[in-house]
C-alpha positions in Angstrom: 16.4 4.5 -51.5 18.8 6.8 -50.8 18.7 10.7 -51.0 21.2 12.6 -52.3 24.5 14.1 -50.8 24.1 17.5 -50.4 27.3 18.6 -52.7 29.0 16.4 -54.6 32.6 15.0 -53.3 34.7 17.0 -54.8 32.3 20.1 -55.3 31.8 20.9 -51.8 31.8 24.6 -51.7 31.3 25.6 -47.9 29.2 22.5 -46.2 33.0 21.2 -45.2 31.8 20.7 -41.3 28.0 21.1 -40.5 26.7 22.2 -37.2 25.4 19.1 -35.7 22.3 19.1 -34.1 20.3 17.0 -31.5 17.8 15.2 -33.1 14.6 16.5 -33.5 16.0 19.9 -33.0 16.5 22.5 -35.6 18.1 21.2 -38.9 21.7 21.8 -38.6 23.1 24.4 -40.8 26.3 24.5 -43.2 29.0 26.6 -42.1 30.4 29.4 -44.5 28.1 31.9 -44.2 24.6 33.3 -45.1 23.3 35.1 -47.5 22.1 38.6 -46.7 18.7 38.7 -45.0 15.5 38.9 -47.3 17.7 39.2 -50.9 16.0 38.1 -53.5 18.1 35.2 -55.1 17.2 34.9 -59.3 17.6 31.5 -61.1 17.6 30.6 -65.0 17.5 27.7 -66.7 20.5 26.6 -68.5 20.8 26.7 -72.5 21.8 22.6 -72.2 19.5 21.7 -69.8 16.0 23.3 -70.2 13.5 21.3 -68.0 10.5 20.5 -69.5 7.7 22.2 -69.1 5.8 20.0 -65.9 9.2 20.2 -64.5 9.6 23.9 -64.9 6.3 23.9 -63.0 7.5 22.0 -60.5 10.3 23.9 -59.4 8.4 27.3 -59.7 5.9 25.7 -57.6 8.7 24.9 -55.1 10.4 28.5 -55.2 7.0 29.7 -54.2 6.5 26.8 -51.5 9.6 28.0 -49.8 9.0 32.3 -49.7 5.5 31.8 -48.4 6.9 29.2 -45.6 10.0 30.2 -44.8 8.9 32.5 -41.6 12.4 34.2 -41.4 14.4 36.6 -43.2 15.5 33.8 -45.0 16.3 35.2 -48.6 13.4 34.6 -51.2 14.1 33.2 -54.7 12.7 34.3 -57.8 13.3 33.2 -61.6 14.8 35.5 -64.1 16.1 35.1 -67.4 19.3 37.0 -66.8 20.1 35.6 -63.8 23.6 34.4 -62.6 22.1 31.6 -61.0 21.5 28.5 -62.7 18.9 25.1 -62.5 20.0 22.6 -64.5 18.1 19.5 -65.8 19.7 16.4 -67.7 22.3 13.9 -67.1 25.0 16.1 -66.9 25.0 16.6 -62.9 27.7 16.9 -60.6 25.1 14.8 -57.6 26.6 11.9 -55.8 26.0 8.1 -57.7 22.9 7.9 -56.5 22.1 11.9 -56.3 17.9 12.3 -57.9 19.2 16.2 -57.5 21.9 18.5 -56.2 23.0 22.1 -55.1 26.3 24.5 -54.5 26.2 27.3 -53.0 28.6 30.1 -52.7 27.7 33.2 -50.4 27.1 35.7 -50.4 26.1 35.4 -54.3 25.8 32.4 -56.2 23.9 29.2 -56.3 23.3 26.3 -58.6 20.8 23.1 -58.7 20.9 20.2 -60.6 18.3 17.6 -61.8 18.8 14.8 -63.0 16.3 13.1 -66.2 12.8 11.6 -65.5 13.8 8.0 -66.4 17.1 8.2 -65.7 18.6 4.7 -64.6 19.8 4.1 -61.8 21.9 0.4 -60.0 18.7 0.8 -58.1 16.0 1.4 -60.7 14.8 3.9 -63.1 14.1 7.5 -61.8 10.3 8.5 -62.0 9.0 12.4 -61.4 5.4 12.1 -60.4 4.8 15.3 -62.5 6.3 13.6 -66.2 5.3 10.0 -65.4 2.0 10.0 -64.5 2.3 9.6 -60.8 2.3 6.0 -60.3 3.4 4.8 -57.2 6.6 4.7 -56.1 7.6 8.1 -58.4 9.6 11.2 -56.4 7.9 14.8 -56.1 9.9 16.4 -58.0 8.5 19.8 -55.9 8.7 18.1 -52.8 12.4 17.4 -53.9 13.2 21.4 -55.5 12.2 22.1 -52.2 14.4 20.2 -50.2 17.3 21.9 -52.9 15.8 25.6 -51.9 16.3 24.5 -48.4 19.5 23.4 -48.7 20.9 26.7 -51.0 19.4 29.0 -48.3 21.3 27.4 -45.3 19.6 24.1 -44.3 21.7 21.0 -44.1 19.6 17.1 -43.7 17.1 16.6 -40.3 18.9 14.8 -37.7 15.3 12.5 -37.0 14.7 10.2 -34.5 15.9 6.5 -35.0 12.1 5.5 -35.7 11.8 8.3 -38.2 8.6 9.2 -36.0 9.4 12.8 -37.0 10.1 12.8 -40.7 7.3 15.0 -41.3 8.9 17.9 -39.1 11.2 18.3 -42.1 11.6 18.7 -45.6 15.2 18.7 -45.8 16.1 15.1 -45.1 18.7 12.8 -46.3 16.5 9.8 -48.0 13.4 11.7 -49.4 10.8 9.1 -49.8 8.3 8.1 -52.5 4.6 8.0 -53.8 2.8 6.9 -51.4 4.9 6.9 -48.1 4.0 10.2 -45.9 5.6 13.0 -46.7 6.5 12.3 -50.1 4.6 15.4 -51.6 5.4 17.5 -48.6 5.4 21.2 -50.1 5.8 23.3 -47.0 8.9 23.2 -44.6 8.7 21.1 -42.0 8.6 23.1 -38.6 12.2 21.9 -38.0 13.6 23.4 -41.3 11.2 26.8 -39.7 13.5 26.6 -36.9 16.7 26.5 -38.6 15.7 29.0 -40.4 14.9 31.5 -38.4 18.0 30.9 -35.8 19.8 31.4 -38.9 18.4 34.6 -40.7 15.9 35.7 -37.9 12.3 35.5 -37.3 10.2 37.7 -40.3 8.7 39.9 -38.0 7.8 40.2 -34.5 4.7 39.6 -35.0 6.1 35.9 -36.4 5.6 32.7 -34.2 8.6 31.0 -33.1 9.1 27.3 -34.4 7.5 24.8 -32.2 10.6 22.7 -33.1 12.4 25.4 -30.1 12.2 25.9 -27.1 12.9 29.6 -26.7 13.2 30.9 -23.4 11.4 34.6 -23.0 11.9 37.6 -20.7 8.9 39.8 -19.6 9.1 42.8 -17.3 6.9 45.0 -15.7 6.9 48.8 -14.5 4.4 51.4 -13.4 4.0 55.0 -13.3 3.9 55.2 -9.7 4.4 52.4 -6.8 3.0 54.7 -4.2 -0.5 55.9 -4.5 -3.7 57.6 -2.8 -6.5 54.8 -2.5 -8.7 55.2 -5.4 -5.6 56.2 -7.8 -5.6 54.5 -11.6 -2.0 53.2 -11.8 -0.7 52.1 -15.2 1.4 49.1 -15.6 3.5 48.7 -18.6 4.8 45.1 -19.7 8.0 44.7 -22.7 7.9 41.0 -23.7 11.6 40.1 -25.8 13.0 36.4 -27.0 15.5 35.2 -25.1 17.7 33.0 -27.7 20.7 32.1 -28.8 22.1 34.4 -31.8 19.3 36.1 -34.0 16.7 35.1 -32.0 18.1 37.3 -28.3 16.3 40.5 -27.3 13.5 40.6 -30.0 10.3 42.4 -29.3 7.6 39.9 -29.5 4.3 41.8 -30.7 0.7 40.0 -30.8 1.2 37.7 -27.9 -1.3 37.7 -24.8 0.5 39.4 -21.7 -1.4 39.4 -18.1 -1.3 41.3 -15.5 -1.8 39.5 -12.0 -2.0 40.4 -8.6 -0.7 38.1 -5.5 -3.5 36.4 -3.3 -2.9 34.1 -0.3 -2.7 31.2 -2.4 -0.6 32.3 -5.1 -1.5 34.6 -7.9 -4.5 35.5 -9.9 -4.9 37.1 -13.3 -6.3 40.7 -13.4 -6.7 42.0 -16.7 -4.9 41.0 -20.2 -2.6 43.8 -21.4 -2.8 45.5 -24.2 -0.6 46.4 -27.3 0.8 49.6 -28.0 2.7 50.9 -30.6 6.3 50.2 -28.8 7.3 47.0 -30.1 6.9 44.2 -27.6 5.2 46.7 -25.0 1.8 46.0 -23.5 0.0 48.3 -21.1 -2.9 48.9 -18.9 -4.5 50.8 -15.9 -5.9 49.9 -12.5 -8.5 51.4 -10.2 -6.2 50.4 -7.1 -7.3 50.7 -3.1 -5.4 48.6 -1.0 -1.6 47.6 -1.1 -0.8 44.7 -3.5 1.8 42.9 -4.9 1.6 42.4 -9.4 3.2 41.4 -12.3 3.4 40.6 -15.2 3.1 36.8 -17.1 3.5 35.6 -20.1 2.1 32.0 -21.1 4.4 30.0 -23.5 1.2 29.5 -26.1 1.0 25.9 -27.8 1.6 26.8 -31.2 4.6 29.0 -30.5 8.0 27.6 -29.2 8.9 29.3 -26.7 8.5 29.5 -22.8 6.4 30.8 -19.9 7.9 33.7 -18.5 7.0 35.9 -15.4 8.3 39.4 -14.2 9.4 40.1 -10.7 6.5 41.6 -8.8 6.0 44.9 -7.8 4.3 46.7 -5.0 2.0 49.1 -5.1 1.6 50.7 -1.7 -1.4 52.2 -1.4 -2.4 55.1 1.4 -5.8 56.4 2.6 -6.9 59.5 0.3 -7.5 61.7 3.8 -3.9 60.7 5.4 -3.4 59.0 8.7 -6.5 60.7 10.6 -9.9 60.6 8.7 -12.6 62.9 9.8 -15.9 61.2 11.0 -18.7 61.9 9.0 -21.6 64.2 10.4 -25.1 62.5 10.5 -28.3 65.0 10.9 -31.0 63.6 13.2 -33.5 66.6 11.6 
């Protein structure tokens, strides 16, 4: 069955020429602008179409799904009774012929969503939400489908997937949402690909946040000491900064939390020597050294599995390291008492 069109012909407000994406990359995004990073966005319900009260919960239940798994500055949404913004549910919908729901958006400000009537009849069939018809099969998730809208009013336009499908789950926002029981019809988190999206577009929450593992973020990690040229038996400190090294939002970010090593050259390659701690200078990790011979070091940062981004390694520094009594060390004296 087919999805809805994002906007209605006609009502298009700013999704005129979407940013088309590889598939199985990030979901492309509408052009026309954001809104401002973390806003709160408030919605009503409209005086001539109330939801009922399952479907109220339903879209509450959505609003939530998308603040706690957004992972970017991605605005939030919130319902208030005075809001400008307004969800609409009845027959009176500006959604394509065969729209189930529907959205505008208009930055840096307004939004709208649109649902249409459990039992509504379409060429195709009769409209069922699982949540007001018992949730027989072949019914939509209507939160599974509010949060597909949420996605789409914050920036997200559909998942380019694979020909197969073989990746449907790595998004929410998708062009034909599917039906009780098929996988992914009650899908109330976004998809790691909708993640992505939305942090290239609004910027990961924190640096402390994991990247996507829809990207493939390349990083940058350096490393400097306090001195290069020491007396054997010196501590040296080495002092690693980690950043992102994406495209727009996502270039030059400290990345905090992440495991940083410090290794030392050997004849056959490298070798770790110690993990590197935090400090309290965003993507900085340090540590010290007992050093007593000259070596070669630096520092390496393993692209982890659950984050998307790469393996990075610093150009190495040497440490030259001289005899604590200079060039000419006296012998020591042995008594034969």
């Amino acid at each position: 069955m087919r999805r809805l069109l994002a906007i209605a012909a006609g009502l298009l407000v700013l999704a005129a020429a979407p940013i088309q994406a590889v598939a199985h990359g990030p979901d492309p995004i509408f052009s026309g602008g954001l809104f401002t990073q973390n806003k709160v966005l408030q919605y009503r319900w409209t005086t001539s179409g109330t939801p009922p009260l399952d479907m109220k919960g339903a879209i509450h239940a959505a609003r939530d799904d998308s603040n706690a798994s957004r992972k970017s500055k991605a605005p939030s949404f919130d319902y208030d009774t005075g809001a400008g913004n307004v969800v609409y549910y009845g027959t009176d919908v500006p959604c394509g012929s065969n729209g189930l729901a529907c959205f505008r958006r208009d930055t840096p400000g307004w939004f709208g969503m649109w649902f249409r009537p459990n039992g509504f009849r379409f060429d195709w069939g009769t409209l069922r939400w699982c949540e007001l018809s018992g949730s027989p099969d072949g019914c939509y998730d209507a939160e599974n489908i509010a949060l597909d809208e949420f996605g789409h009013v914050l920036v997200l336009n559909h998942h380019d997937n694979y020909a197969d499908d073989s990746d449907y789950r790595d998004a929410v926002v998708q062009t034909y949402s599917r039906t009780k029981p098929r996988s992914g019809y009650n899908a109330h988190v976004y998809g790691r690909c909708d993640v992505a999206a939305l942090q290239q577009a609004y910027d990961v929450a924190s640096y402390t946040t994991l990247y996507s593992t829809c990207f493939d973020v390349p990083t940058e990690v350096t490393l400097s000491v306090n001195d290069a040229s020491v007396l054997s038996g010196s501590i040296v400190t080495f002092t690693a900064t980690l950043t992102s090294a994406g495209d727009g939002r996502l270039s030059n970010n400290p990345m905090n939390g992440r495991t940083v090593v410090l290794q030392r050259r050997t004849s056959s390659g490298w070798s770790d020597v110690m993990t590197l701690g935090g400090t309290s200078t965003n993507g900085t990790y340090r540590g010290s050294l007992t050093v007593r011979s000259t070596q070669d070091y630096r520092s390496l940062f393993r692209g982890p599995s659950n984050e998307g981004v790469e393996t990075d390694g610093s150009p190495a520094i040497t440490i030259i390291v001289s005899s604590a009594c200079g060039s000419i060390c006296p012998q020591s004296s042995v008594s034969t008492r």
